[in-house]
C-alpha positions as CSV (number, residue, x, y, z in Angstrom):
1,X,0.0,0.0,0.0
2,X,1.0,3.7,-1.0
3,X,-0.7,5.9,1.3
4,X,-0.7,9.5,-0.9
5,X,-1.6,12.9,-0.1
6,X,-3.0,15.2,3.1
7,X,-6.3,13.0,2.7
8,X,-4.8,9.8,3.1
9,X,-6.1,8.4,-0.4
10,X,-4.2,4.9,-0.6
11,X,-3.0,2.8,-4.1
12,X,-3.3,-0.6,-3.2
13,X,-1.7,-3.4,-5.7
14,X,-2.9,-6.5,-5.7
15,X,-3.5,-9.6,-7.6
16,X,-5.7,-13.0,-8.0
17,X,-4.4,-14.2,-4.8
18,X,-5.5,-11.1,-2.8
19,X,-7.8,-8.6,-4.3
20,X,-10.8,-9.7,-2.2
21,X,-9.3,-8.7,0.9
22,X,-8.9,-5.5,-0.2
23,X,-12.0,-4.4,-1.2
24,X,-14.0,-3.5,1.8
25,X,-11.6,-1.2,2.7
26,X,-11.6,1.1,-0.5
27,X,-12.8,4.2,0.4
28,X,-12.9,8.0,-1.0
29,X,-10.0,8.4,-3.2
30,X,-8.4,5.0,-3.1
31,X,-6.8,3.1,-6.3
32,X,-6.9,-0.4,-6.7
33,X,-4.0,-1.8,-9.1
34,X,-4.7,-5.1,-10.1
35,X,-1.6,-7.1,-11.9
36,X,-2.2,-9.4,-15.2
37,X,-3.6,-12.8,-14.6
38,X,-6.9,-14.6,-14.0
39,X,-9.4,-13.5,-11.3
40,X,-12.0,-16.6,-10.9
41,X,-13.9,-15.2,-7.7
42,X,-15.5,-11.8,-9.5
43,X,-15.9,-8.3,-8.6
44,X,-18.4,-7.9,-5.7
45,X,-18.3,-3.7,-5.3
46,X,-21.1,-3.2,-1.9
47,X,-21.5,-0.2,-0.3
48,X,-18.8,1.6,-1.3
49,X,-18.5,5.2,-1.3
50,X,-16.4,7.1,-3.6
51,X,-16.9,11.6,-3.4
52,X,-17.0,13.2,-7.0
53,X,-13.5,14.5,-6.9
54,X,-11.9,11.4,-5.0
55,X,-13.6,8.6,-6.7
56,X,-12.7,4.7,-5.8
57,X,-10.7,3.7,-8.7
58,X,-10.1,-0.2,-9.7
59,X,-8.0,-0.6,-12.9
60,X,-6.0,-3.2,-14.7
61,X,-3.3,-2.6,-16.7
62,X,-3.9,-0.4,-19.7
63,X,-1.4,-2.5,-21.8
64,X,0.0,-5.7,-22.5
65,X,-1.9,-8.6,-20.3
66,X,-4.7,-8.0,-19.0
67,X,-6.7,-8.6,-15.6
68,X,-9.0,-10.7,-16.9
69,X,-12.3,-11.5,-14.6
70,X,-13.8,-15.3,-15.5
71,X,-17.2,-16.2,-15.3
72,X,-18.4,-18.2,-12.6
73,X,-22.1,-19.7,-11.9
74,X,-24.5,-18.0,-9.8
75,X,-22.8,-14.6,-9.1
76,X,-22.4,-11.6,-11.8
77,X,-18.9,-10.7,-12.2
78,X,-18.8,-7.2,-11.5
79,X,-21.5,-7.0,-8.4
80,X,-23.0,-3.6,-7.9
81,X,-24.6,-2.5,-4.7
82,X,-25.5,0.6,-3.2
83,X,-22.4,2.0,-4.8
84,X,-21.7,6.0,-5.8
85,X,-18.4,7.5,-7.9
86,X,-17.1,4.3,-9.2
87,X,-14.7,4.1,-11.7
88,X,-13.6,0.2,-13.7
89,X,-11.2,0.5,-16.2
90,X,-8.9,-1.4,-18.4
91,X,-10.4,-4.9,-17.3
92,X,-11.5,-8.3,-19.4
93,X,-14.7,-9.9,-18.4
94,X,-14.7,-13.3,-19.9
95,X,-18.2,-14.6,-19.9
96,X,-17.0,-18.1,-20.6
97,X,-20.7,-18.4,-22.0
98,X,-22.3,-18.8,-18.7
99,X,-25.8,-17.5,-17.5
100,X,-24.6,-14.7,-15.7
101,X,-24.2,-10.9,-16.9
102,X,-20.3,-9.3,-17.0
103,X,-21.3,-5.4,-14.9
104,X,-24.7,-5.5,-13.0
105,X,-26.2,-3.0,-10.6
106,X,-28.1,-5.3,-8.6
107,X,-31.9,-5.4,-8.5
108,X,-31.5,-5.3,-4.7
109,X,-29.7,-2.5,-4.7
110,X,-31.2,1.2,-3.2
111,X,-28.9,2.6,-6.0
112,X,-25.3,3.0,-7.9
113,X,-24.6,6.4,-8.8
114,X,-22.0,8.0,-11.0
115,X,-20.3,5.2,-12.1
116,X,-17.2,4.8,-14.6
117,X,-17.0,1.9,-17.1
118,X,-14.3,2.3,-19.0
119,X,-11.9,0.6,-21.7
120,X,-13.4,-2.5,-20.9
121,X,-13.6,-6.1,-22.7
122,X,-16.6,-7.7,-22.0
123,X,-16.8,-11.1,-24.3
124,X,-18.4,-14.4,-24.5
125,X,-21.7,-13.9,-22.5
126,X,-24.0,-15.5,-25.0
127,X,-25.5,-18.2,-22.7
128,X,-29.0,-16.7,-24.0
129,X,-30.5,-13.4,-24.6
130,X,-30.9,-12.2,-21.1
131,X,-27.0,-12.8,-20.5
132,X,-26.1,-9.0,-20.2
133,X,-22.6,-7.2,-21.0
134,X,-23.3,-4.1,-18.8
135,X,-27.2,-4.0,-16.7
136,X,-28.5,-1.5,-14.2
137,X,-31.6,-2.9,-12.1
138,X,-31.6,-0.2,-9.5
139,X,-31.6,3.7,-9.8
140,X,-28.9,4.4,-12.0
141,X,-27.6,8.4,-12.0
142,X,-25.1,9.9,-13.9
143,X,-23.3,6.6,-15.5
144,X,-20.1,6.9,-17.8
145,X,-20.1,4.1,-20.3
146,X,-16.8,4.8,-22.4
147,X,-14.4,3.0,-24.9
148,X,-15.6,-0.5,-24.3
149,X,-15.7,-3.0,-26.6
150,X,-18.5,-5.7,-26.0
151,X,-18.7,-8.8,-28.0
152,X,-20.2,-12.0,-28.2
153,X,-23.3,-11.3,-25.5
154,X,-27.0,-11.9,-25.1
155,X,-27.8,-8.2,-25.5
156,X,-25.0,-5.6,-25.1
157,X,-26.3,-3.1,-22.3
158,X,-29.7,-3.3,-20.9
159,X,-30.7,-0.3,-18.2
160,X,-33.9,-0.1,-15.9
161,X,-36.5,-2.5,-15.6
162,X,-39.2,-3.6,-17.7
163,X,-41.8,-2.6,-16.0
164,X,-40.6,0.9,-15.7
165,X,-39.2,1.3,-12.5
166,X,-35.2,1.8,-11.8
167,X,-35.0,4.6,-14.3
168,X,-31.6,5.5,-16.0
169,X,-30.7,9.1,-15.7
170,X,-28.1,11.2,-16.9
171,X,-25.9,9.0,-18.8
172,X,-22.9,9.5,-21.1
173,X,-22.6,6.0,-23.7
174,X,-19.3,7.0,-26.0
175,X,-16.9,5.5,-27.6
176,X,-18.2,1.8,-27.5
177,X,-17.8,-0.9,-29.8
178,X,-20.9,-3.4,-29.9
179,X,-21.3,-6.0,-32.3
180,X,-22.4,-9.8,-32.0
181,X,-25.7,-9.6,-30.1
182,X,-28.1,-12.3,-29.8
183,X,-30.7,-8.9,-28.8
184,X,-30.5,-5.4,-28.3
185,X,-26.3,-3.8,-28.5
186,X,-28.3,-1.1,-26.4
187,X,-31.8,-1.0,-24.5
188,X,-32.3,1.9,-22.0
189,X,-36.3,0.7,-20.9
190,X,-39.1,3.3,-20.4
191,X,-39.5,5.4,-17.3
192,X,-42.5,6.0,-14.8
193,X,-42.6,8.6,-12.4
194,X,-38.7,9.5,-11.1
195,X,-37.5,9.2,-7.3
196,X,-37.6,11.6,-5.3
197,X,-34.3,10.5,-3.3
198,X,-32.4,10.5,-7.1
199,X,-29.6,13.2,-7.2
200,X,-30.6,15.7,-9.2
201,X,-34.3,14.9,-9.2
202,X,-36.2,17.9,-10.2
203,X,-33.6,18.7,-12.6
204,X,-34.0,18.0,-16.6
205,X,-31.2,16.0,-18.0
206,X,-29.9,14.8,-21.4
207,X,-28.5,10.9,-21.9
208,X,-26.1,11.4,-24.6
209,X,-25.1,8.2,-26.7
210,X,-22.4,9.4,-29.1
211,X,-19.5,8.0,-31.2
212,X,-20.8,4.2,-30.5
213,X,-20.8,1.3,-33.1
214,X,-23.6,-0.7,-32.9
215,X,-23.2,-3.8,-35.2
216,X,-25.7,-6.8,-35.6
217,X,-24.4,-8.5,-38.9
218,X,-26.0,-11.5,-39.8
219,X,-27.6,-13.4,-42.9
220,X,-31.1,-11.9,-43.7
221,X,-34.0,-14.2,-43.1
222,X,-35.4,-16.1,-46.2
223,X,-38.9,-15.3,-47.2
224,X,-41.7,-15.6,-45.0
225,X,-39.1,-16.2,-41.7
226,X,-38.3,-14.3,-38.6
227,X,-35.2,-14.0,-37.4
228,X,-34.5,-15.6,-34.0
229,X,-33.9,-13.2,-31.0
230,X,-34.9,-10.4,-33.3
231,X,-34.2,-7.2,-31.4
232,X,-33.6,-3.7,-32.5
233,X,-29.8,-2.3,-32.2
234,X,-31.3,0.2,-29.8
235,X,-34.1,0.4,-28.6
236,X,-34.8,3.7,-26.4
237,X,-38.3,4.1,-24.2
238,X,-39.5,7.2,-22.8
239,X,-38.8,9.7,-19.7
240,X,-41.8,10.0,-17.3
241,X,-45.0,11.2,-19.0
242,X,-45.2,14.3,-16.3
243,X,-43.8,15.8,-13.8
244,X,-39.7,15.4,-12.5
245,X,-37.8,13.9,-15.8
246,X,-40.7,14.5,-17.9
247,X,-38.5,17.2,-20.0
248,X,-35.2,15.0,-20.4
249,X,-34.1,13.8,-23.5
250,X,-32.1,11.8,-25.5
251,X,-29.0,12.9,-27.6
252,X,-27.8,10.1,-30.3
253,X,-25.4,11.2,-32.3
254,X,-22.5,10.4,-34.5
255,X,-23.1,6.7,-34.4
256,X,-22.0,4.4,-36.6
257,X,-25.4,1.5,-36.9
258,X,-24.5,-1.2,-38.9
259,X,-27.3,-4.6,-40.4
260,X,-29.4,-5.7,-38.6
261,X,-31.4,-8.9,-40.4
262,X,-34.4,-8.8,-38.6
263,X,-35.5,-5.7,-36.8
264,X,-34.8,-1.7,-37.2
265,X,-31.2,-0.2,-36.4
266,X,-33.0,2.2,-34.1
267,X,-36.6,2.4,-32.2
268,X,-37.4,5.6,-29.8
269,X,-40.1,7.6,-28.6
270,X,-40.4,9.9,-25.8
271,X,-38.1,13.3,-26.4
272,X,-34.8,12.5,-28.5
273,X,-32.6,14.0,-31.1
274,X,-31.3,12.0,-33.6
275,X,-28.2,13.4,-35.9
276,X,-24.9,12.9,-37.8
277,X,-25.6,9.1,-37.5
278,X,-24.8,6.5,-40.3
279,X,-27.4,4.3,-41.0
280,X,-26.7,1.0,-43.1
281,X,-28.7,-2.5,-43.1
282,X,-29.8,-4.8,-45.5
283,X,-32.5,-5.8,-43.2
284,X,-36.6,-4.7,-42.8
285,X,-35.9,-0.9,-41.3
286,X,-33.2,1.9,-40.5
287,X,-34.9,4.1,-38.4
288,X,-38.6,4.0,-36.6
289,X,-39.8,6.5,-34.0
290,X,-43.1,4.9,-32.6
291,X,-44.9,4.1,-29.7
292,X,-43.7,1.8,-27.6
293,X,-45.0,2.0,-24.3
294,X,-46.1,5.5,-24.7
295,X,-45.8,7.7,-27.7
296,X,-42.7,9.8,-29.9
297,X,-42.9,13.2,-28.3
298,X,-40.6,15.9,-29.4
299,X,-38.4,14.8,-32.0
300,X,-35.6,15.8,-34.3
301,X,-34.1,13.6,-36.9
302,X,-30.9,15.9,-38.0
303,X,-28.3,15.3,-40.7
304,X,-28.4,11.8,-40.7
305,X,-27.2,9.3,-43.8
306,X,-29.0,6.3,-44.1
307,X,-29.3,3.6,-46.7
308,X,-31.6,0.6,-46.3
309,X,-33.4,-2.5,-48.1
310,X,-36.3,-1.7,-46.6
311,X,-37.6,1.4,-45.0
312,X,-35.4,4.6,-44.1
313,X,-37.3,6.8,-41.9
314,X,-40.2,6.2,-40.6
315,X,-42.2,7.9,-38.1
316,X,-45.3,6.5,-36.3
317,X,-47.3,8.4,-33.6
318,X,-51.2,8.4,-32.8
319,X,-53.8,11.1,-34.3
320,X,-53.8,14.6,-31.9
321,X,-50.4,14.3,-30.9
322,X,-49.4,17.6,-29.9
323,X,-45.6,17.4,-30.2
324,X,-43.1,17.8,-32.9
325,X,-41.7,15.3,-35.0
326,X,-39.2,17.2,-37.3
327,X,-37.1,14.9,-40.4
328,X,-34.6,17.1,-42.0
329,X,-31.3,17.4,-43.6
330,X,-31.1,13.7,-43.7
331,X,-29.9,11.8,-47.1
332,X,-31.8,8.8,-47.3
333,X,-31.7,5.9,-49.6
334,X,-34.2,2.8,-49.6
335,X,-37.3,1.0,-50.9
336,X,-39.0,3.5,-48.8
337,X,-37.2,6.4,-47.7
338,X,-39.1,8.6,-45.6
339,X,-42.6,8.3,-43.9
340,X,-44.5,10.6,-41.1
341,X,-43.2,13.4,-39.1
342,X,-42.7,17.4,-40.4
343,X,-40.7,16.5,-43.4
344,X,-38.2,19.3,-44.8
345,X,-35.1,19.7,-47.1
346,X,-34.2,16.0,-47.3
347,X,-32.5,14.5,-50.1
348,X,-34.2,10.9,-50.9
349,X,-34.2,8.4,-53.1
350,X,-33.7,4.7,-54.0
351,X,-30.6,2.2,-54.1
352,X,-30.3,3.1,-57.4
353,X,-30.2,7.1,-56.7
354,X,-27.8,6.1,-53.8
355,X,-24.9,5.6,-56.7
356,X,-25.1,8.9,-57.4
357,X,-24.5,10.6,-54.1
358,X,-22.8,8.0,-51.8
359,X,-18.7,6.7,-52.3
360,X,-19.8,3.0,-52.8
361,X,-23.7,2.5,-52.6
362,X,-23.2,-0.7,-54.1
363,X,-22.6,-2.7,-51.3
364,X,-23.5,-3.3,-47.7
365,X,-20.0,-3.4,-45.9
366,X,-18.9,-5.6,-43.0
367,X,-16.6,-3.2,-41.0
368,X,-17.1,0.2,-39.7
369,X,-14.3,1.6,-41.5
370,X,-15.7,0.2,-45.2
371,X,-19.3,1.6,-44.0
372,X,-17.8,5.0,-42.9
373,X,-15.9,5.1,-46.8
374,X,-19.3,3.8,-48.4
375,X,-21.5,6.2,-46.7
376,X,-19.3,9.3,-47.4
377,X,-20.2,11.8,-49.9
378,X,-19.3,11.1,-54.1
379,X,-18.3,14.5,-54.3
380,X,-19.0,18.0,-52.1
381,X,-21.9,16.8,-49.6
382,X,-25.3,18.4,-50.9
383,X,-27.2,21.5,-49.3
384,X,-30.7,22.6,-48.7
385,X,-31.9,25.8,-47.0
386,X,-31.9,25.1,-43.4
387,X,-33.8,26.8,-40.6
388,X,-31.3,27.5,-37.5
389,X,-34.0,27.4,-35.2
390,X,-33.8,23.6,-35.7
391,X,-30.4,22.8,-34.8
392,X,-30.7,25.4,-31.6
393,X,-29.8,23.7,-28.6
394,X,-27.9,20.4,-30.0
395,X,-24.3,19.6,-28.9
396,X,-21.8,19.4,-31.9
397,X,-24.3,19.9,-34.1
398,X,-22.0,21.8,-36.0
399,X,-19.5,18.9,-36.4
400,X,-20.5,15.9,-38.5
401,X,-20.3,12.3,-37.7
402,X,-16.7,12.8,-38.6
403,X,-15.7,15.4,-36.0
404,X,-15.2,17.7,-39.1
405,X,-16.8,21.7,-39.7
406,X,-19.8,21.1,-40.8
407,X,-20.1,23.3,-44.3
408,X,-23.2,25.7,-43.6
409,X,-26.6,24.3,-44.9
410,X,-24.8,20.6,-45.4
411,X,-27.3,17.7,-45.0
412,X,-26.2,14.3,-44.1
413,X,-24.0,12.8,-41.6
414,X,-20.6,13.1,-43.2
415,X,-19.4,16.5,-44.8
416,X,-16.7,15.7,-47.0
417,X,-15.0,12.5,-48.7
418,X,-13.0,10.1,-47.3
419,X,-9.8,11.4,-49.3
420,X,-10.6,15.1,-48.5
421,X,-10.4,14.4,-44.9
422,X,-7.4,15.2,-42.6
């Protein structure tokens, strides 16, 4: 142990042998260094109490081998109880295909606030589609999901319960790499009426899922079949109807969605913006805004390039509906490009007018990378008049999926070619 500092914050170093006995005495500012090798008796992390700017830390090592966490049966490997600022980093979960999830807030738990997952490998929990990469099951404030790559599960990340209770609040989802699903990559369930004892609770707050790619390849179903386990890529539910949370939104943006063979690349309703994404599947749907288990309130579909067998954009939403569903900027290519919502200044068309627009519209790529070249602009990306008023209010929405300037009145999600770009 390395005691550091006025406060006493300690680094502790430890390994497979040991690491257990250390953790009941992490507290506010500590750092727990575990060394390379095999951990076979998981992560249980109860009670403990890290302070915003002294967080407990408990990291592996960022290169070379890694700390890797196996499976075991009857326990999740990373246990999450009653917990606030926690930060994981630079650890392998192996899932060894067992019936257990990899990172799970308990359902027992009061709570587990303000924690950090980061740069993490989460693989091989694919015992069925309810074996979970990351899960929250309690009251779930101001989560950092960053740089992970999760491969191989049941669904990717599943958070609150499904009968809308143990909302998910204030997250950040960045950076991730999802791919190899039996269900959802991403499910963040619908939300009654918030807590009271939730920090923040009266507050209106954004979830922002940004930079992710969300990857369910597979072969499409023959003719009149369904596709087992078929789940959306993300599937987002709404914020309370009324009251606390009732204004909060979702912010998706500059994701890379990529095939799905069964379902939609991306299902929401409630409040959410949805820009500067790419959109490519050979499968039924790109995007749908619907109800779910209430209805798509106030919308904005920004700037987004999609090209689909099927369907492009569709919106859904009942008769009366006094909120705003606005579809612009967007360049999208399918069977049927665009339906519902306030449509304006779209460019749309079919495969065929694809070709004309898009770097390679000819194919449907396996790898990020090749959809990122295929989805990029032929030439100088096209421009409509755009009203500022709806962009106001939108984080980088003057950067496209790229990172790049945005060129003023550009529509879709990337603003130059791949060869023009630094």
């Amino acid at each position: 142990m390395l005691a550091t500092g006025a406060t006493q914050a300690a680094d502790y170093h430890a390994g497979p042998e040991d690491y257990r006995a250390i953790l009941p005495r992490l507290a506010a500012g500590d750092r727990l260094l575990l060394r390379a090798g095999d951990y076979l008796r998981g992560l249980p992390l109860h009670g403990l109490q890290g302070e915003a700017a002294r967080p407990i830390v408990i990291e592996g090592p960022a290169e070379g081998p890694r700390a890797r966490f196996l499976a075991r049966r009857g326990a999740n490997t990373v246990s999450l109880v009653d917990v606030r600022h926690i930060v994981l980093r630079n650890l392998q979960l192996d899932g060894r295909n067992l019936p257990v999830d990899a990172v799970k807030a308990e359902g027992h738990a009061r709570f587990a606030h303000f924690v950090s997952l980061e740069n993490l490998h989460i693989h091989d929990h694919a015992a069925s589609q309810q074996s979970v990469g990351i899960s929250s099951k309690c009251p779930a404030h101001g989560w950092i999901v960053r740089g992970n790559r999760i491969e191989r599960v049941g669904t990717g990340m599943y958070f609150g319960d499904s009968d809308g209770s143990d909302p998910f609040v204030a997250g950040l989802i960045e950076g991730n790499h999802v791919t190899d699903t039996l269900g959802y990559s991403l499910q963040i369930k619908h939300q009654k009426a918030r807590p009271a004892d939730l920090p923040e609770a009266d507050t209106s707050h954004d979830t922002v899922i940004r930079r992710n790619v969300f990857a369910k390849p597979g072969p499409a179903p023959a003719a009149g079949e369904k596709t087992p386990n078929a789940r959306p890529n993300v599937l987002l539910g709404h914020f309370p109807t009324s009251g606390a949370g009732s204004e909060d939104r979702y912010l998706v943006y500059a994701n890379l969605f990529l095939h799905n063979p069964g379902e939609s690349l991306l299902q929401g309703e409630g409040n959410l913006a949805v820009y500067s994404n790419l959109f490519l599947t050979d499968g039924p749907d790109a995007v749908r805004i619907q109800p779910h288990n209430d209805v798509p309130r106030e919308v904005r579909v920004l700037f987004n390039t999609v090209l689909a067998a099927g369907n492009g954009v569709t919106v859904l939403e009942p008769e009366h509906n006094p909120h705003t569903q606005l579809v612009a900027g967007n360049l999208v290519f399918a069977a049927g490009p665009l339906r519902g919502g306030t449509q304006r200044e779209n460019l749309t068309g079919n495969r065929a007018a694809a070709a004309r627009h898009l770097a390679q519209a000819d194919a449907y790529p396996a790898t990020p990378e090749a959809a990122a070249r295929a989805l990029a602009p032929r030439g100088t990306a096209p421009t409509r008049r755009l009203d500022p008023a709806w962009l106001a209010d939108l984080p980088d929405i003057d950067r496209d999926f790229a990172g790049l300037p945005r060129a003023k009145n550009a529509i879709g999600a990337l603003a130059t070619p791949m060869h023009r770009r630094p």
